[in-house]
N, C-alpha and C positions, 0 to 999 in steps of 0.2 A: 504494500500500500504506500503511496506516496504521499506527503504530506505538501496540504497547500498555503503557500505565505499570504499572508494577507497585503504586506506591503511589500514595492520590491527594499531591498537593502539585502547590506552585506550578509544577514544569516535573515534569514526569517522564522515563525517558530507558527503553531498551531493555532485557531483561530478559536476565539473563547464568547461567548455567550457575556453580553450587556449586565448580566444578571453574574457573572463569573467575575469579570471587573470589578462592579462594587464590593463584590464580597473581597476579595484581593484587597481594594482597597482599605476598608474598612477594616481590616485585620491588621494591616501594618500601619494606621493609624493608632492600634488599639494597645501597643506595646508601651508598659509602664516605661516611665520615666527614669532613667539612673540616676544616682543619690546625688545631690547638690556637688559633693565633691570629686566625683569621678566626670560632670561634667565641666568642674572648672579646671582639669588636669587636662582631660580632651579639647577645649577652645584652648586652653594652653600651648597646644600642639600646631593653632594655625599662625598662616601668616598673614599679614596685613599688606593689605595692597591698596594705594593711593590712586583712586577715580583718577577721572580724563575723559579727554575728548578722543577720539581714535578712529581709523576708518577699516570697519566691520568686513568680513569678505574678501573677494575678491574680483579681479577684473571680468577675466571672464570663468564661468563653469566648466568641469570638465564630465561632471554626471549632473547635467538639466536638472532635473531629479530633485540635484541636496539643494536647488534655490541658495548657493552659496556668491551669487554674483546680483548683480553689480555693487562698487564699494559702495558702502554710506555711513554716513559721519552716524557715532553713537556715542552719547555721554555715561558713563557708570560713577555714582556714588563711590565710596572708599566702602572697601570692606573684607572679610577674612575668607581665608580661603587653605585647604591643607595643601605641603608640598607635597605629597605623595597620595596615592588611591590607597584606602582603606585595604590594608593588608588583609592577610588568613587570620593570623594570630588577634589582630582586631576585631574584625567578626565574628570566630570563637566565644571573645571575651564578652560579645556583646548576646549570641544565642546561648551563653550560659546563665546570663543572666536574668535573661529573657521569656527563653524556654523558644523563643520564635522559631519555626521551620516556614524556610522560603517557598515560594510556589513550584520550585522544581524538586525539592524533596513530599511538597503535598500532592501534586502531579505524578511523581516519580520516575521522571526522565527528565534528559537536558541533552542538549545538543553539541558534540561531541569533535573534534576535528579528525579528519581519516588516519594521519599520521601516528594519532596518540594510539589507536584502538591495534588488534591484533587483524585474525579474520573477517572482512570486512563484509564477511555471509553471515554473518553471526548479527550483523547490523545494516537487515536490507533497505529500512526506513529513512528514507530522506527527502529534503524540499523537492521541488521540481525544480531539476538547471544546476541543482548545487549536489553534486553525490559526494563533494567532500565532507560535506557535513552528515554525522548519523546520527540518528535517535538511541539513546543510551540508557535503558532500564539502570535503575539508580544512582546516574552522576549528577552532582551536585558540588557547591563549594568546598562542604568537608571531602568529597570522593570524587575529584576534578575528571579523573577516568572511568567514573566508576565503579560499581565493587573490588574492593583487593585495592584500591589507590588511594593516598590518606591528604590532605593538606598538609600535615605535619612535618614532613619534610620541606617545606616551601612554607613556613611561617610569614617568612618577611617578603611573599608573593604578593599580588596582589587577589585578593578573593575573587574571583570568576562564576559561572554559570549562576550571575546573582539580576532578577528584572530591577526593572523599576520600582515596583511595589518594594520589593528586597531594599534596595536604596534608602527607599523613602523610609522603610521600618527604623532601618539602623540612626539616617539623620535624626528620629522623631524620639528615639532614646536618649541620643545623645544631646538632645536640644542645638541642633545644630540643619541646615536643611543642605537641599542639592542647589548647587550654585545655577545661577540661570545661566543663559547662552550668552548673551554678552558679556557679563563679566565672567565667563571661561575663557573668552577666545582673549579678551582684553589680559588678565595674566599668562595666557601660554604663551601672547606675543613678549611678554617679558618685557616690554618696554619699543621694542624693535616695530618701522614703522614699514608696511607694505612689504614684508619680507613672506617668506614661504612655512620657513623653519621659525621657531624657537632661539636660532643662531646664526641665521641666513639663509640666502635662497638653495644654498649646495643639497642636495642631500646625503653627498657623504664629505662632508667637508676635512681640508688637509690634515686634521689630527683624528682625523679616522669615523668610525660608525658613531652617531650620536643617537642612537634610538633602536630599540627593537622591531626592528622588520622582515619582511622574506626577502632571503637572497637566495637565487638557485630559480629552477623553474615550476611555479605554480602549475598545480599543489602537490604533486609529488617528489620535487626535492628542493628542500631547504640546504644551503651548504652552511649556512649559522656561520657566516662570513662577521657577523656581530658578537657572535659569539653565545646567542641563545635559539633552540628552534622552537620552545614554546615560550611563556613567560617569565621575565627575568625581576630578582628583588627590587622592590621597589622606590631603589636610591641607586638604580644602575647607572652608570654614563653621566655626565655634568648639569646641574641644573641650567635654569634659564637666568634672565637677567634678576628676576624677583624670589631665585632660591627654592623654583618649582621641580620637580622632578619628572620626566616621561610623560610630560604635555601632549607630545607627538609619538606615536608607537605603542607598542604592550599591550593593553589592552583598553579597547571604547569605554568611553566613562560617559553616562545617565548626568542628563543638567535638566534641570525642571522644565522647562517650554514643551509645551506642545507642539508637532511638525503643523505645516498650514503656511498659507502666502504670506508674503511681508511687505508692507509699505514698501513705497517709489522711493526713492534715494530724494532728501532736501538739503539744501543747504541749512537749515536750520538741523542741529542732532538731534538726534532720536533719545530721549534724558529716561533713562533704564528702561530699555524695551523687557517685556515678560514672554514676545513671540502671542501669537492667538489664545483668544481667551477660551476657547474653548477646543474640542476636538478628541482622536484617540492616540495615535499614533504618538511617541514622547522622540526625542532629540539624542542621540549619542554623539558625544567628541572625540576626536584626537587620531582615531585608526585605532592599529591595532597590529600584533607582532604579524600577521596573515597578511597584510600589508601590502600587496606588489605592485608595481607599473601595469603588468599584465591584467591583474585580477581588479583588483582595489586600493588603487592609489589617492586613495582618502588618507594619506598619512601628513595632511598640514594643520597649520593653525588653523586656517578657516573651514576644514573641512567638517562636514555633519551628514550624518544617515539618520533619516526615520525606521523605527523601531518600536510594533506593539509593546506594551508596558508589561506584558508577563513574558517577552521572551528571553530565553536566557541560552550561554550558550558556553565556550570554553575560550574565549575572547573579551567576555563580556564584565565590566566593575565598576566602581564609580568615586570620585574621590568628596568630600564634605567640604560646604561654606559657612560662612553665618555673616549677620550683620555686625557691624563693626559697632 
């Protein structure tokens, strides 16, 4: 049986009943609060980033799709934001406390990359168009492959096969939420103005790999010319100009906006866009280590894919913001 994506993007995941959302939602809403002081140790962990004016996007698209073109001027408030995506070891600490199970352990699959799995008869279920992706009876955050595959070796990973709902849980413990689309793109640009990268337009600039991506030929060989061929810790390679880590690469990180059209470009900016007010479809940033010219070269600042909010996948995380 093949499964059908709702949206096109990079992974797409099973389509879920109006009545299946809420409850999702309403469940990761529902998650008690962590004790005053485990929350001012975690905002203790972010960084602050000082508003501006900056210009959103880019010139032109190269997937019509992500609506990531033409520039336009947008203003962001100051506010905090982590330098890193919420690791294994932090998610842990947070469904222990919690008791929460994400929707791909309530579901009981999650979507899998072909290279991680053995025999790929054993996993005949996938998208339509995408057979590198398979459907995996119990992988999840804690068991990223799996049965028989732990987190626990990959502590300092970043948590994967986690939706949006899963996001949203952990921010709503934490007292802390998902940062929106402009001020994501505005700190991964690090300060840098119309550039590509995090560090410049290069993508492998003269001191070598700056990011987790596929090198070799999509999807069957990675040569980990970077040095990783799935997810690497989540302080690999150099920050940006603002002390941010793997803005661009590793894996897609969930920002609050809903996908949907966006205003004309003004000369007047856009003073904290939120993206459509309403809609289904949610926003991921940055790429992801699956990453290539060939497949999916969504590996810039500006880039963005729409993404039902329960799908989850072996790519898929998200890092925490809050207001300043």
């Amino acid at each position: 049986m093949l499964l059908k994506p709702r949206v096109k993007s990079c992974c797409s995941g099973l389509r879920t009943s109006t009545a299946d959302a809420q409850s999702h939602h309403l469940y990761a809403m529902s998650v008690p609060a962590a004790a005053p002081d485990v929350r001012e140790e975690l905002r203790s962990r972010l960084v602050t980033i000082s508003g501006g004016v900056y210009e959103m996007g880019t010139r032109k698209s190269t997937h019509a799709e992500d609506l990531d073109s033409p520039f336009r001027k947008v203003r962001v408030d100051d506010f905090l934001i982590s330098p890193v995506a919420v690791t294994n070891a932090d998610y842990a600490r947070f469904v222990k406390a919690t008791g929460y199970r994400t929707v791909a352990e309530r579901e009981g699959w999650s979507f899998v990359f072909q290279l991680f799995l053995g025999d790929l008869k054993r996993y005949p279920q996938h998208p339509p168009g995408l057979p590198w992706w398979r459907r995996v009876a119990g992988a999840s955050w804690c068991a990223p492959e799996g049965p028989g595959s732990s987190w626990r070796e990959r502590a300092d990973h970043p948590a994967v096969h986690l939706c949006w709902y899963d996001a949203l849980a952990y921010a709503t413990w934490a007292g802390q939420r998902l940062a929106r689309e402009a001020e994501w793109e505005f700190a991964a640009r690090g300060g840098l103005k119309r550039k590509k990268f995090p560090w410049g337009n290069k993508l492998v600039p003269s001191s070598g790999h700056a990011m987790n991506v596929w090198q070799g030929s999509f999807p069957y060989e990675n040569t980990c010319e970077d040095g990783f061929i799935g997810t690497a810790p989540v302080k690999s390679f150099s920050p940006n100009g603002y002390g941010l880590y793997n803005m661009t690469g590793n894996v897609w990180e969930w920002v609050s906006d809903f996908y949907g059209s966006r205003p004309p470009p003004s000369r007047i900016p856009e003073g904290n866009p939120t993206g459509p007010t309403d809609g289904y479809a949610r926003i991921q940033r940055g790429g992801s280590f699956l990453c290539h010219v060939s497949y999916c070269d969504r590996y810039h600042v500006h880039s963005r894919t729409p993404s039902e909010p329960d799908n989850s996948a072996s790519n898929t995380g998200f890092r925490v913001a809050a207001d300043l």
